[in-house]
C-alpha positions in Angstrom: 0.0 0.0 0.0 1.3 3.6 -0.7 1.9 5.5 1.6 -0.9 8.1 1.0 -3.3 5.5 0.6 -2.6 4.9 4.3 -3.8 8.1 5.4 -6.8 7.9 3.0 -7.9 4.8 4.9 -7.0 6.3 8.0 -9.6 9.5 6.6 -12.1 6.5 5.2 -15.0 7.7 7.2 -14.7 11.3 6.6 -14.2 10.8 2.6 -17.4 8.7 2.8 -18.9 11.5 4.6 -18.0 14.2 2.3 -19.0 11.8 -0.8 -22.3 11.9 0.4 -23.0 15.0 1.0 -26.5 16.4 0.0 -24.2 19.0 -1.8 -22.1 16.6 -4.1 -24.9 13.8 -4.3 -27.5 17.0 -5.9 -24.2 17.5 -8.2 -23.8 14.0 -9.4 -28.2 13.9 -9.9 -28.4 17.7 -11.3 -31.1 18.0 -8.5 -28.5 20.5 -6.7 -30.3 24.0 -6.7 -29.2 27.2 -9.0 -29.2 29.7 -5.7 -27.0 27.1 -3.6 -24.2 26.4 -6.5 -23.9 30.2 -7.3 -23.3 30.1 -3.5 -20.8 27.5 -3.8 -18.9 29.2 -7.2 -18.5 32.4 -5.2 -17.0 31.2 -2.4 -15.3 28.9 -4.2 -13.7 32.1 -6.1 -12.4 33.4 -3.0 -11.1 29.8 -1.8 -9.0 29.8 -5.4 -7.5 33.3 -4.3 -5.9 31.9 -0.9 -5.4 28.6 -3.0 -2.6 30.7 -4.9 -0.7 32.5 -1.9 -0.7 28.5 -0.8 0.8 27.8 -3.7 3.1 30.7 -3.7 4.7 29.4 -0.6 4.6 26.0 -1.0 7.3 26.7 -4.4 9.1 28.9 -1.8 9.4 25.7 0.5 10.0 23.2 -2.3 13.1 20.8 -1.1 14.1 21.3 -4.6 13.7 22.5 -8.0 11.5 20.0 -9.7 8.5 20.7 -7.5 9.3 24.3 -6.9 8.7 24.7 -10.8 5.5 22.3 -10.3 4.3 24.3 -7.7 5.0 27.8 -9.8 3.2 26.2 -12.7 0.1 25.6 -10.9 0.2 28.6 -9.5 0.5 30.0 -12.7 -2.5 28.1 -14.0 -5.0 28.4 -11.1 -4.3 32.6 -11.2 -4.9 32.9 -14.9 -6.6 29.7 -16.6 -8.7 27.8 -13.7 -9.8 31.2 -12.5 -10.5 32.7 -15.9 -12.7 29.5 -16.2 -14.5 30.4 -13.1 -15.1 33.8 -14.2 -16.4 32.5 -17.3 -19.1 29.8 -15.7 -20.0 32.4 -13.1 -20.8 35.0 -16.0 -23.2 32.5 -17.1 -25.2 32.3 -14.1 -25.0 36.1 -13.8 -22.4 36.3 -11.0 -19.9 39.5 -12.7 -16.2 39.4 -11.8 -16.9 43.0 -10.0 -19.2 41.2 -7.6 -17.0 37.8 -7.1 -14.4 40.5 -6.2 -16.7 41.9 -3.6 -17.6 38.1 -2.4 -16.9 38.2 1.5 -15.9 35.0 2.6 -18.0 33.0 4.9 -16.8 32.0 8.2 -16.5 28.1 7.1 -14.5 29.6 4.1 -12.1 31.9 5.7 -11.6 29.2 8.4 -10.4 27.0 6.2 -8.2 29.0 4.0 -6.8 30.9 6.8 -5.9 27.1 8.2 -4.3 26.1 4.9 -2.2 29.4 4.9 -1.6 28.9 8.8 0.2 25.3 7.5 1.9 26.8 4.7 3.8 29.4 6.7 4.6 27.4 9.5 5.4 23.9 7.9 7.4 21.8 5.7 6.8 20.1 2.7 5.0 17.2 4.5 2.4 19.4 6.4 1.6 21.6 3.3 0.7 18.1 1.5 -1.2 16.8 4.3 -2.9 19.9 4.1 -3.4 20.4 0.1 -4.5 16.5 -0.8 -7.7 16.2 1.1 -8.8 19.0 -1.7 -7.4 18.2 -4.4 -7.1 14.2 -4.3 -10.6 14.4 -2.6 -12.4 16.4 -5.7 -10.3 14.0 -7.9 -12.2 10.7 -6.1 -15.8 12.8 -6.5 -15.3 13.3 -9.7 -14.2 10.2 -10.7 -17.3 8.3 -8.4 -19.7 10.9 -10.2 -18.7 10.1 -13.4 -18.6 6.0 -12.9 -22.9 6.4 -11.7 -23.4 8.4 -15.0 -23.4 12.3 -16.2 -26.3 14.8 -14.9 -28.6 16.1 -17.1 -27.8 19.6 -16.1 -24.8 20.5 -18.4 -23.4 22.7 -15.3 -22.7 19.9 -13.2 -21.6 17.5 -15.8 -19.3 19.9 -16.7 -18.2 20.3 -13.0 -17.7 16.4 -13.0 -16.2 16.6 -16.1 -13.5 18.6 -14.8 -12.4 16.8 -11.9 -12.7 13.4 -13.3 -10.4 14.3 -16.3 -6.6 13.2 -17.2 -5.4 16.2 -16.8 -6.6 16.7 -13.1 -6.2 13.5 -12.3 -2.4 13.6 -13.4 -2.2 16.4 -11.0 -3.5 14.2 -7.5 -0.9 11.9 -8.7 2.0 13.9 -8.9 0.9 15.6 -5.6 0.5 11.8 -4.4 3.9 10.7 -5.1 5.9 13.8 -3.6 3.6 12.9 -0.8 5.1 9.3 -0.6 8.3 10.3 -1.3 8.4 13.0 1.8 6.8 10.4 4.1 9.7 7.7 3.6 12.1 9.8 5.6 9.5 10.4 8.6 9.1 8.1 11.8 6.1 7.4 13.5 5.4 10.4 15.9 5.9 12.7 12.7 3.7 10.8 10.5 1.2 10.9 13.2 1.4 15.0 12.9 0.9 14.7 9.4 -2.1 12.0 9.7 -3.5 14.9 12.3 -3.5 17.6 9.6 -4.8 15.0 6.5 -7.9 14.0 8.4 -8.6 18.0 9.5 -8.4 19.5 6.1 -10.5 16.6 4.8 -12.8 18.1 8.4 -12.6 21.5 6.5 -14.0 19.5 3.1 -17.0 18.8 4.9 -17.6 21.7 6.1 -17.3 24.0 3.0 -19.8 21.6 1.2 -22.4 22.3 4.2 -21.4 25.8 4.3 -22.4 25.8 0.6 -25.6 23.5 1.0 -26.7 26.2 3.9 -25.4 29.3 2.0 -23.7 30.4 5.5 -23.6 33.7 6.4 -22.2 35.8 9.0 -24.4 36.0 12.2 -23.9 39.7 13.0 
């Protein structure tokens, strides 16, 4: 078993949990409402912006060239091609770029981007990993187990499926699986347990961005 897979089945019951959400499970039926996915894309939008300062540090912290130029290039592409793309499907569900600008981020969504940011600047490569996969691995597995029961017929979503399911993502989870591997055959027990700690409380933070999306969370006061 690889090493990543480990923690995966360590995080079993949280993945399951984030699987089958009412949020991904009205995604993979196109039953999902229009007001709670225009929700989601523009909190998601501000999500991507703190996604790229993660990014930004994580090639800054690279332990050595390879990934620091893996780490620039998706930096690269989230700031001007996955975010371009966002504008473009929020445009067609009437969400301007002048109002994702103005999106205020939700206390589930700052939480968790100020968490990832907190591991970033504080950690090595292992616990910036630990932190990143449960995203980006996680939205690989939905995408893949939406795509096996069969598209939507809303083309939104399928797109959304579409997207997560495809080669090109998918090569990305495993290149950010196997630096993962590769940094956790150098680590003993106690640290592994750290990094096992982080894993399984990002994947925490997965759940909770899809309920703060399926409850359109707001600030209380």
């Amino acid at each position: 078993m690889r090493a990543s897979d480990a923690f995966r089945q360590a995080a079993h019951a949280i993945w399951e949990a984030n699987a089958a959400h009412p949020f991904v499970r009205g995604i993979g039926d196109g039953t999902l409402s229009e007001e709670r996915y225009r929700f989601y894309l523009a909190q998601d939008y501000v999500y991507l912006i703190d996604f790229c300062r993660f990014f930004a540090v994580a090639a800054a912290k690279a332990p050595s060239l390879a990934p620091m130029e893996r780490f620039a290039k998706l930096l690269d592409e989230t700031l001007h091609f996955e975010m371009d793309l966002h504008r473009g499907l929020c445009a067609e569900f009437g969400i301007s770029r002048h109002e994702l600008e103005r999106t205020r981020p939700s206390p589930t969504c700052l939480a968790y981007t100020s968490y990832l940011l907190r591991m970033a600047y504080e950690g090595e490569a292992g616990m910036l990993l630990a932190a990143l996969l449960p995203c980006s691995w996680g939205y690989g597995e939905i995408g893949l187990r939406l795509r096996r029961k069969g598209l939507p017929p809303v083309a939104h979503y399928a797109k959304w499926i579409e997207t997560y399911a495809s080669a090109g993502y998918q090569e990305i989870v495993e290149w950010l699986r196997t630096l993962f591997d590769e940094v956790l055959g150098d680590l003993g027990g106690m640290q592994r347990g750290r990094l096992q700690e982080i894993f399984d409380t990002s994947s925490r933070w997965e759940y909770l961005f899809w309920e703060m999306a399926w409850r359109m969370e707001g600030w209380p006061v």
